[in-house]
C-alpha positions in Angstrom: 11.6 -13.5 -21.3 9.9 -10.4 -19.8 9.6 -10.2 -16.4 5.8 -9.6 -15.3 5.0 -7.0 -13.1 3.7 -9.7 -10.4 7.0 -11.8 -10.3 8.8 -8.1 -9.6 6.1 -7.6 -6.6 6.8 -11.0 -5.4 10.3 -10.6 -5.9 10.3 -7.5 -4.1 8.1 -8.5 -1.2 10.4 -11.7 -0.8 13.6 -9.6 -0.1 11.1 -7.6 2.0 10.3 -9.6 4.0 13.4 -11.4 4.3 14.8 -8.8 6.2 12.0 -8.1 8.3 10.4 -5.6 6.8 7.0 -4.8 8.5 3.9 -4.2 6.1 3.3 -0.5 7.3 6.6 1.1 6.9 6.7 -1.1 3.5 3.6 0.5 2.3 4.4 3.8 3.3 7.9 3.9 1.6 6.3 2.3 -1.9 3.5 5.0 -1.9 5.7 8.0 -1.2 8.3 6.3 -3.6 5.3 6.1 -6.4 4.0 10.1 -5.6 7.3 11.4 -5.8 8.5 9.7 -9.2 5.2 10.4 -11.0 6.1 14.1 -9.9 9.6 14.0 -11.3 7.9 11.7 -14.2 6.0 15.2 -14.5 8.5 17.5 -14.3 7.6 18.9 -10.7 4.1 19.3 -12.2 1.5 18.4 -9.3 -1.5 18.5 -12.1 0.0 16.5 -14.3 1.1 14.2 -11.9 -1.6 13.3 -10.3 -3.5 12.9 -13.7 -1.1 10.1 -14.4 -2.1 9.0 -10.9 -5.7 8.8 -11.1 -6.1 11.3 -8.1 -6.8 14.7 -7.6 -3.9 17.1 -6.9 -4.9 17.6 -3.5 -4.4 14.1 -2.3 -0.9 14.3 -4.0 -0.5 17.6 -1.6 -2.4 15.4 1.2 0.1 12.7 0.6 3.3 14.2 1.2 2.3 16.1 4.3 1.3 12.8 5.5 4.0 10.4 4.6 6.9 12.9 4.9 6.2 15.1 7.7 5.6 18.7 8.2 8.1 20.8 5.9 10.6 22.8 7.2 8.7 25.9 5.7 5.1 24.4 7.7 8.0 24.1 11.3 9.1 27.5 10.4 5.6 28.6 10.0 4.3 27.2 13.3 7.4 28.8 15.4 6.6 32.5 13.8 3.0 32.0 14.5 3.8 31.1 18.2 6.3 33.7 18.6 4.0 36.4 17.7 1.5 34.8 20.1 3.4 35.1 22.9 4.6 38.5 22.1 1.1 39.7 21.9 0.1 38.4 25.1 3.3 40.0 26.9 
């Protein structure tokens, strides 16, 4: 018997919420779970990925600034940019 793709959800949302799960952080992890295996699905390929997604390759980018954070390049970034600042101004 093949297991359809809405028993798995239901299966999946049961153990959910069965430890307490709440909806947001649930929905956040399954997207940025999703994103990131199309791209490895894709061989790192943003374009490609996001074909397979339906999106364009900016929301991919959009994404995973959103649901992972600023990069440690985009932190690095900021500090260099406010280091200069100040040493402009003093």
């Amino acid at each position: 018997m093949t297991e359809t793709i809405d028993s798995r959800l239901i299966r999946i949302i049961d153990e959910l919420l069965g430890v307490g799960i709440p909806l947001k952080d649930a929905m956040t992890q399954f997207e940025l779970k999703y994103v990131k295996r199309a791209i490895t699905r894709a061989k790192g390929n943003i374009t490609q990925a996001s074909r397979g997604l339906g999106v364009h390759r900016n929301t991919i980018h959009g994404k995973l600034r959103t649901l992972e954070g600023p990069t440690r390049r985009a932190v690095h970034d900021r500090a260099l940019r406010e280091r200069r600042r100040r040493q402009g101004r003093g």
